[in-house]
N, C-alpha and C positions, 0 to 999 in steps of 0.2 A: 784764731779768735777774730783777728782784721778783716778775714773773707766773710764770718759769717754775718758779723757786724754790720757791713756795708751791704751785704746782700739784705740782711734781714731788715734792715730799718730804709733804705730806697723804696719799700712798697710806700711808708708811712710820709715820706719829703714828696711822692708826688702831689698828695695830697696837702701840699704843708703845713703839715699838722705832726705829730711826735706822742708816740703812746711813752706813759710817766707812772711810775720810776722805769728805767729802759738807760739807754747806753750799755751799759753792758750785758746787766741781769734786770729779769722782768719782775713783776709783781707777782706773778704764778713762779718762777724760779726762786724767786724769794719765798713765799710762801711754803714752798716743797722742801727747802731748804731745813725751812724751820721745825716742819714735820718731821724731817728724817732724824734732826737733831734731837728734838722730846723725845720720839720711840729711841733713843741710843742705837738708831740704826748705824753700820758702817757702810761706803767710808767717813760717811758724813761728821759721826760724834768724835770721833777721833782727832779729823781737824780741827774740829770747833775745840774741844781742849787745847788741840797744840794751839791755834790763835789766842783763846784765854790767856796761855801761859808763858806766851811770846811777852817780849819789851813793849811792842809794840799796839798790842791786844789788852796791854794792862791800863787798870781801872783809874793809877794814879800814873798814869802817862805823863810827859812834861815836853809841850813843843817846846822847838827852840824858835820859831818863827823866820821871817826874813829877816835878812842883814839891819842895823839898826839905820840907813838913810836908803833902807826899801830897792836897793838895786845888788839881785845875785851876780857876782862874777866867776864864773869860769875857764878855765883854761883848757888846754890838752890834756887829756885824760883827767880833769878834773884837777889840773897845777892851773894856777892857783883856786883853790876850791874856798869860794866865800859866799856861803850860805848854798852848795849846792849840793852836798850831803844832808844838806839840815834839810833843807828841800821833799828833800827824796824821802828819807824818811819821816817828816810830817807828813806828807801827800800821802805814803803809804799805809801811817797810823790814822789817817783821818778815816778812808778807804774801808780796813779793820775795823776800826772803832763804831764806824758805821751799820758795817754789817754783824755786827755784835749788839746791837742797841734793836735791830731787826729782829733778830734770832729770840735775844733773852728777854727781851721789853723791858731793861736795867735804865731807867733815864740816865746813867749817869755816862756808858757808853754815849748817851747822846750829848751830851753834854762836854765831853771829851771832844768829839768832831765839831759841833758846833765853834768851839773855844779855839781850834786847831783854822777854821775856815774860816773864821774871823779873821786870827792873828794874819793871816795871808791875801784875805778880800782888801783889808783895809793897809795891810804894811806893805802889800809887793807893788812895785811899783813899776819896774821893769828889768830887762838883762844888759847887763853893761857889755860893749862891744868893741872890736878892734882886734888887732894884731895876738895882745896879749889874754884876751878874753874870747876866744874864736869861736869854743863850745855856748855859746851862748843860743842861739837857735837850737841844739839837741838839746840842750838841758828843760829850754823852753816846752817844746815837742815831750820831753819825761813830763815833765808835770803837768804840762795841757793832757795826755791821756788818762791822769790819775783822778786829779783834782774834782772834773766832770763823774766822776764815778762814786765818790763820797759822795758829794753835793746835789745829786738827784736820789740818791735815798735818805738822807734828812731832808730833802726837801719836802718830799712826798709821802712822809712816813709821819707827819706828827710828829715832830721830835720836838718843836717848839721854836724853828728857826726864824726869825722875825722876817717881816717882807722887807724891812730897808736893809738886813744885811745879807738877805738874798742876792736882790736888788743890786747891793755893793760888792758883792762876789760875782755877778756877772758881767759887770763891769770892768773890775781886775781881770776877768779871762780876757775880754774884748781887747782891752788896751796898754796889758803888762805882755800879754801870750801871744794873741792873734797878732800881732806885726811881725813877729819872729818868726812864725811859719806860716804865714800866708802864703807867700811867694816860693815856697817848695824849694828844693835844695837842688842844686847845680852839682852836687861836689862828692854825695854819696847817695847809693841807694837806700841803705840803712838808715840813715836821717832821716829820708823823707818817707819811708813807712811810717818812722813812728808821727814825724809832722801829718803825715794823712788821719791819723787814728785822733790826733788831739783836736784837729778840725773837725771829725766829725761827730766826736764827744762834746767838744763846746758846742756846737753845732744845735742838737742835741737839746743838751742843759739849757743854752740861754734862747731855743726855739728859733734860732735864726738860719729858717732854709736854706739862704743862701751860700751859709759858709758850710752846711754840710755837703750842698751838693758840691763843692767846690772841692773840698774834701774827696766825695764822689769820682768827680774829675779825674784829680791826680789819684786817684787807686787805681780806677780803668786804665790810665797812661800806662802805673808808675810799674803794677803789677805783674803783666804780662812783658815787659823787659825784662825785668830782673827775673822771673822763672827762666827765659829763654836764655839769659844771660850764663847762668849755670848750667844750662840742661841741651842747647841746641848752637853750640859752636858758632855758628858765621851772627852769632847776635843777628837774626830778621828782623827783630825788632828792637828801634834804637830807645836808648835812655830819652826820656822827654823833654829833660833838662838835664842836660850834660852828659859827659863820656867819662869822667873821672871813678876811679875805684868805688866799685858799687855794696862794701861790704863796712 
């Protein structure tokens, strides 16, 4: 999904400009989507019931939001985990609820993501960092690739989302996200995939060229390592940023 991602949306940053709703899924993908779901085609109707009938996909969803003073911490493998599961799973309810608000034209899925991308525009405020909280860049990078994924289809879909809390969610990516992975990761190569994918999703969402081709950048670097990495012995091509375990 990373490769096609970056290939397919570089035609649209030279120009910098961004076709919307996009990041992930387009407006014709959406659309078809929705098609196959009416006709009860498969595989399509299938998922869409399981998403319905997920926790996740449900109608009376309940975030938990960010931590109550706006800073997730995390640790190793998520010790100590403070707000970084809650995280996860509202970015990925938002995400759901989104494209279920697509699909059915149910205001109240949209109203679900609305409420979820609020609670996070305005309460996150960044990842706490140190010795003890180290995952703090990965966690940043999960939710930087989600977050941009809900939020350009309420954006763009009518849902009802106000322009200051747009506005205030693009914001929160800027300056709770984007400092976390900007600078790409030294220390694994699995990190900095997913930091590539959330820079070029923010990127993206809040229409800022710059940090997608940036994005762009480290994919061209990060990519072509890490295949050879696995696949051709004498590593020819070195890590970009660092030699530390690339998994």
């Amino acid at each position: 999904a990373l490769v096609v991602l970056a290939l397919g949306s570089w035609r649209t940053a030279a120009g910098q400009t961004f076709q919307h709703p996009g990041v992930l899924v387009s407006r014709a993908q959406l659309d078809y989507i929705k098609v196959m779901v009416a006709a009860h085609a498969e595989p399509f109707y299938s998922a869409f019931v399981k998403a319905q009938n997920s926790n996740i996909g449900s109608l009376d969803y309940q975030p938990y939001g960010p931590p109550s003073d706006g800073y997730i911490k995390c640790g190793p493998t998520s010790n100590p985990n403070i707000g970084c599961s809650n995280s996860d799973n509202d970015s990925s309810a938002a995400y759901l609820q989104a494209l279920l608000w697509y699909i059915t034209g149910n205001q109240q899925y949209a109203k679900n993501a609305i409420t979820i991308l609020n609670l996070y525009g305005y309460g996150l405020k960044g990842y706490s960092t140190g010795s003890t909280y180290s995952n703090a860049p990965l966690q940043a990078a999960w939710d930087g690739q989600k977050w941009p994924r809900a939020a350009e289809i309420i954006r763009y879909s009518n849902a009802g989302w106000s322009d200051a809390d747009i506005q205030q969610f693009k914001t929160m990516l800027d300056t709770a996200i984007v400092p976390r992975i900007i600078n790409g990761s030294t220390s694994n190569g699995n990190w900095e995939i997913s930091m590539i994918e959330a820079l070029i999703n923010i990127g993206v969402f809040n229409d800022e060229p710059t940090l997608f081709n940036t994005g762009v950048t480290f994919w061209k670097q990060r990519i072509p390592a890490y295949l050879y990495y696995h696949t051709d012995g004498a590593q020819p091509v070195p890590a970009p940023r660092g030699t530390a375990n690339w998994y």
